[in-house]
N, C-alpha and C positions, 0 to 999 in steps of 0.2 A: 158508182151509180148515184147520181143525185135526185133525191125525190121532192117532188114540184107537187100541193097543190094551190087550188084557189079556196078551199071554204075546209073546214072540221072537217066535214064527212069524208071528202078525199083523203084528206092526210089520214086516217080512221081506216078507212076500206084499203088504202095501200097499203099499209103495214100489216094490216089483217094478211093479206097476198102473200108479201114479202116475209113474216113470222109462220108462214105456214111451210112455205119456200125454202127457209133459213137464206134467204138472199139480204149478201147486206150493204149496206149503204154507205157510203162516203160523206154524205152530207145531207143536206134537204134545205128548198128554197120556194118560201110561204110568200115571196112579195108580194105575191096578188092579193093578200087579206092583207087590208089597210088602211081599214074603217075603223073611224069612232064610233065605237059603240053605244057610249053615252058617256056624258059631261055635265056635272052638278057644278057650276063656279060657284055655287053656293055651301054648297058642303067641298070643294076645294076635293074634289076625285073624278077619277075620267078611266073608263075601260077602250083599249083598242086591239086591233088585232095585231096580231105579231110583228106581219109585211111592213107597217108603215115604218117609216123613217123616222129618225127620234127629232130631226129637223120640223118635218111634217107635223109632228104632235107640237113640238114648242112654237111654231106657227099658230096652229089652233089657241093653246092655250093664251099665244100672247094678245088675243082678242079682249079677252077677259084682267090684263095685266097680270097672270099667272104664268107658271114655269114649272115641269118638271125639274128638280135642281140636284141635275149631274149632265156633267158638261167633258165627253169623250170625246177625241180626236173624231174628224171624219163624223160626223152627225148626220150630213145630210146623206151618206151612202147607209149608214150603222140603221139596223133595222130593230124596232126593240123586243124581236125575239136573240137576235144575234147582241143586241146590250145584256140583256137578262143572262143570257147562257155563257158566255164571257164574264159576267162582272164587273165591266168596265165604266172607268170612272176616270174623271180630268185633275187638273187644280183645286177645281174647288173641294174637293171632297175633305177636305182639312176642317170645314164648316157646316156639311152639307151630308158625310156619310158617301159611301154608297150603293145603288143602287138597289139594294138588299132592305135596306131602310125605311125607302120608299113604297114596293109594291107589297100591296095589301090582297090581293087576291093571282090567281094563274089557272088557266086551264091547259092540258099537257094532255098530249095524244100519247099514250107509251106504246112500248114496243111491238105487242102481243094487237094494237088497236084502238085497246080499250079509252076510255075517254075521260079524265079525271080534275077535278078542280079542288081546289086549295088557298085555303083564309076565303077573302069574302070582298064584299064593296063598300064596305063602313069601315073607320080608322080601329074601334073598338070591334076586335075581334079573337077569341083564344079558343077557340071550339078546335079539338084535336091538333095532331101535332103541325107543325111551322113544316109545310114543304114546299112552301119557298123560298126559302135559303136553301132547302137542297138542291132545287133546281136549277135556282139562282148561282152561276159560276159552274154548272154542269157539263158544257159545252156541247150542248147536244147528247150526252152519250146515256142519257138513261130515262129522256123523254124528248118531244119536240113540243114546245112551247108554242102556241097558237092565237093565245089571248090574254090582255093582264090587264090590273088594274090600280094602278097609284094614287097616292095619296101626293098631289101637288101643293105651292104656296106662292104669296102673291110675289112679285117680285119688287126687289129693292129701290125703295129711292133713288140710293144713291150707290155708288161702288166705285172704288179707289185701288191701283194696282201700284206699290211701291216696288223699289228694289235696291239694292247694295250690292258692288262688285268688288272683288280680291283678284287679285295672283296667285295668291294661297289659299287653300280652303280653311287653313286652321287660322285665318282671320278672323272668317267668319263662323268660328266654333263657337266664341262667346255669347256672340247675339243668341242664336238658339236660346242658349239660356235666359240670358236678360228677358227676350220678350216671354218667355213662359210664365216669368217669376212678376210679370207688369200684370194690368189691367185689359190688356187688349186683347181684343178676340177677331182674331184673324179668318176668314174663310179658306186664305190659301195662306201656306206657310209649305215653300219650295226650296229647294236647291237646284241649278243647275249647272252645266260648265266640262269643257272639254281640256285637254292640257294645258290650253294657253289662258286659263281665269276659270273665276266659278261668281256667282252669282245667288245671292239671297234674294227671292221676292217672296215679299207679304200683300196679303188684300184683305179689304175690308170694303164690307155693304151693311147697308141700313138706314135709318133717317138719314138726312144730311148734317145734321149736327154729331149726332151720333158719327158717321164718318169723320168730318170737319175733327171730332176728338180724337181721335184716334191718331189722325193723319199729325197733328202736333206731337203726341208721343211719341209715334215713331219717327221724327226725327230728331230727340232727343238721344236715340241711339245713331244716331248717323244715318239712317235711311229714308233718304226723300225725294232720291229720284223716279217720277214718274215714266211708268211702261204699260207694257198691255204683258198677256197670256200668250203672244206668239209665240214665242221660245216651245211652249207644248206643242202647238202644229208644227213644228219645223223640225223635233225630234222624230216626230211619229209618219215625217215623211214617205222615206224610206220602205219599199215592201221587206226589206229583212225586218223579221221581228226580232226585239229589243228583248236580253234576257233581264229575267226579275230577282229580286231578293228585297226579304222580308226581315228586318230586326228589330230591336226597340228603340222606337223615337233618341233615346238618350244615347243609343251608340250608332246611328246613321252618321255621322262622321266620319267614325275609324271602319264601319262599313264601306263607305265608299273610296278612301283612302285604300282598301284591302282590294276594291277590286282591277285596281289598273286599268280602266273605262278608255275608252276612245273618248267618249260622248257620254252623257246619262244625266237624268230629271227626278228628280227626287221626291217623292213628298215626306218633306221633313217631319212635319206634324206628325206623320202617320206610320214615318218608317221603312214605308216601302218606298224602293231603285227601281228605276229600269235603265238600262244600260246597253250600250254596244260597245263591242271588241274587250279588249280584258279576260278573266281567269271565268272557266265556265262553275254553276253553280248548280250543284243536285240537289232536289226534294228528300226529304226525312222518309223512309222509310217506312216509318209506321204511318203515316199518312197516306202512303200510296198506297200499304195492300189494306186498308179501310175503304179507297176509291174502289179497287179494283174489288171487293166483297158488295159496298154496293152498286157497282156496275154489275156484276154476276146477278145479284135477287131480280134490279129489274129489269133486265135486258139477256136472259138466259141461251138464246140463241145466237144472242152477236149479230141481230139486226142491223143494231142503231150506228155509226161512227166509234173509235178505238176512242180510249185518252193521248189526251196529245200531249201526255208526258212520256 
C-alpha cells in the first residue's frame, strides 16, 4: 500500500488510520506538496515541501544565482523528501558534503500521526538534539518527511572538470596521494572505470582565477584533460541498483581492487564505491540492530516501510 497525500494534515490523519489499523505501508508519495514555502536569498535559506523536485528547487534558486549544493543522479524525477531519506549525493560531495550538511530544519509526520519538527530556519541553531541526521538517510522507515529547510550558497564563478585515464588502477594510486599532499582543493576527487581502464577526475569551482590556479597545478601531475560529470549519469542509469561499500579514503584503492566490479564510481575523497556485479558486501552488525532498535521506539506497530537492508 502506498500512501498519497497532498498537504500535512492528510499524511497526519492517514497514519492516525493506518497506526490504529496496524496496516502497513509499502511506501508513501507526497509529490503534490511542492511549494516553496519561503526563500531569504538574503540570508541564503529556502523551506519547501517534500513533493518538489530537487530540479524544481535548483530552478528557483538559480534566480537568485544560488544552488542547493548536492548534485544526485536523476534530479529532475528525486524529490527532496526522497533525497533527504536516501542521503543521496553526487560528485561533488568531495567539496560540498552531503545533504545532511545542508538542511537546517524538517518536519516529519511519524507513525502513530503525530507531527514533529526539528532544528529550525536560521544557520545558528543547537536547541535539543539534531534529528536530522536521523532522518536524514532513514529511508522512510521511522518518519515521513513533509517539509525542510536548507541552508543554500551562491554559485560559483567558475567550474573546471579535469580527468586522467589508466589501464591500471594502480597508476592512478599515486596521484591520490600527490594531490592530497598539494594545495588544491578539489570539489570532486572521483574514481571511475570498468575492466577495460579506470579513470581519475578532479573538479574545481570558484573565482576564476582561483580555478585558472588550480587548473595549472593539476597539470603538473599529468591531469588536464578536460570532461564533464557524465560518467555519474551513465552509472546510475540502470534500474539495478548499484551495491555500496564504505572505507577510508586511504585504502579506496585496494577496496576497489577487492571487489572484482563490472562497473563502479567512486568517490575517492570520501571513500565510498558504488558498484555492479563483483563480490557482494554486508553491513556490520552492530549497526544494524541499532537501526532496527531505533525503528522499533518509533514506529512500534510496523506502519511505516521495513529497512531495505
Amino acid at each position: 500500500m502506498i500512501l498519497a497525500g497532498s498537504s500535512v494534515e492528510e499524511v497526519s490523519s492517514a497514519l492516525v488510520g493506518l497506526n490504529a489499523k496496524r496496516e502497513k505501508i509499502s511506501g508513501f508519495d507526497v509529490r503534490a506538496m511542492r511549494r516553496v514555502l519561503e526563500y531569504t536569498p538574503e540570508d541564503m535559506t529556502v523551506s519547501v515541501e517534500a513533493g518538489s523536485t530537487l530540479a524544481q528547487l535548483q530552478t528557483r534558486l538559480a534566480e537568485h544565482r544560488q544552488w542547493l549544493p548536492i548534485d544526485p543522479p536523476r534530479a529532475e524525477t528525486l524529490t527532496i523528501g526522497a533525497l533527504l531519506a536516501a542521503n543521496k549525493s553526487g560528485p561533488r560531495r568531495f567539496g560540498y558534503g552531503t545533504i545532511r550538511e545542508h538542511v537546517l530544519g524538517i518536519k516529519v509526520v511519524l507513525a502513530d500521526g503525530r507531527v514533529i519538527k526539528a532544528g529550525g530556519k536560521v544557520v545558528k541553531n543547537v536547541a535539543g538534539y539534531d534529528l536530522c541526521k536521523l532522518f536524514a538517510g532513514s529511508h522512510g522507515t521511522v518518519g515521513v518527511i513533509v517539509e525542510a529547510t536548507f541552508k543554500v550558497l551562491p554559485r560559483s564563478e567558475s567550474e573546471l572538470i579535469l580527468q586522467r585515464s589508466a589501464n591500471k588502477l594502480d597508476e592512478l594510486a599515486p596521484l591520490l596521494g600527490q594531490i592530497t599532499q598539494t594545495p588544491l582543493t578539489p570539489v570532486v576527487l572521483d574514481l571511475h572505470g570498468t575492466a577495460a581502464g579506470h579513470t581519475l577526475v578532479l573538479g574545481f569551482a570558484g573565482s576564476r582565477e582561483d580555478v585558472e590556479w588550480q587548473r595549472e597545478r593539476a597539470q603538473t601531475l599529468g591531469i588536464n584533460e578536460a570532461t564533464t560529470l557524465s560518467y555519474n549519469e551513465v552509472f546510475w542509469e540502470p534500474s539495478e541498483p548499484p551495491q555500496t561499500v564504505s572505507v577510508l579514503p586511504s585504502k579506496v584503492i585496494d577496496s576497489i581492487k577487492s571487489l572484482d566490479a563490472r562497473s563502479y564510481v567512486a568517490r575517492a575523497g570520501n571513500g565510498v564505491s558504488y558498484f555492479r556485479g563483483g563480490r557482494s558486501q554486508s553491513r556490520p552488525e552492530l549497526a544494524l540492530s541499532l537501526m532496527r532498535r531505533i525503528k522499533e521506539t518509533f514506529d512500534p506497530k510496523g506502519v511505516l516501510p521495513d529497512m531495505p537492508w
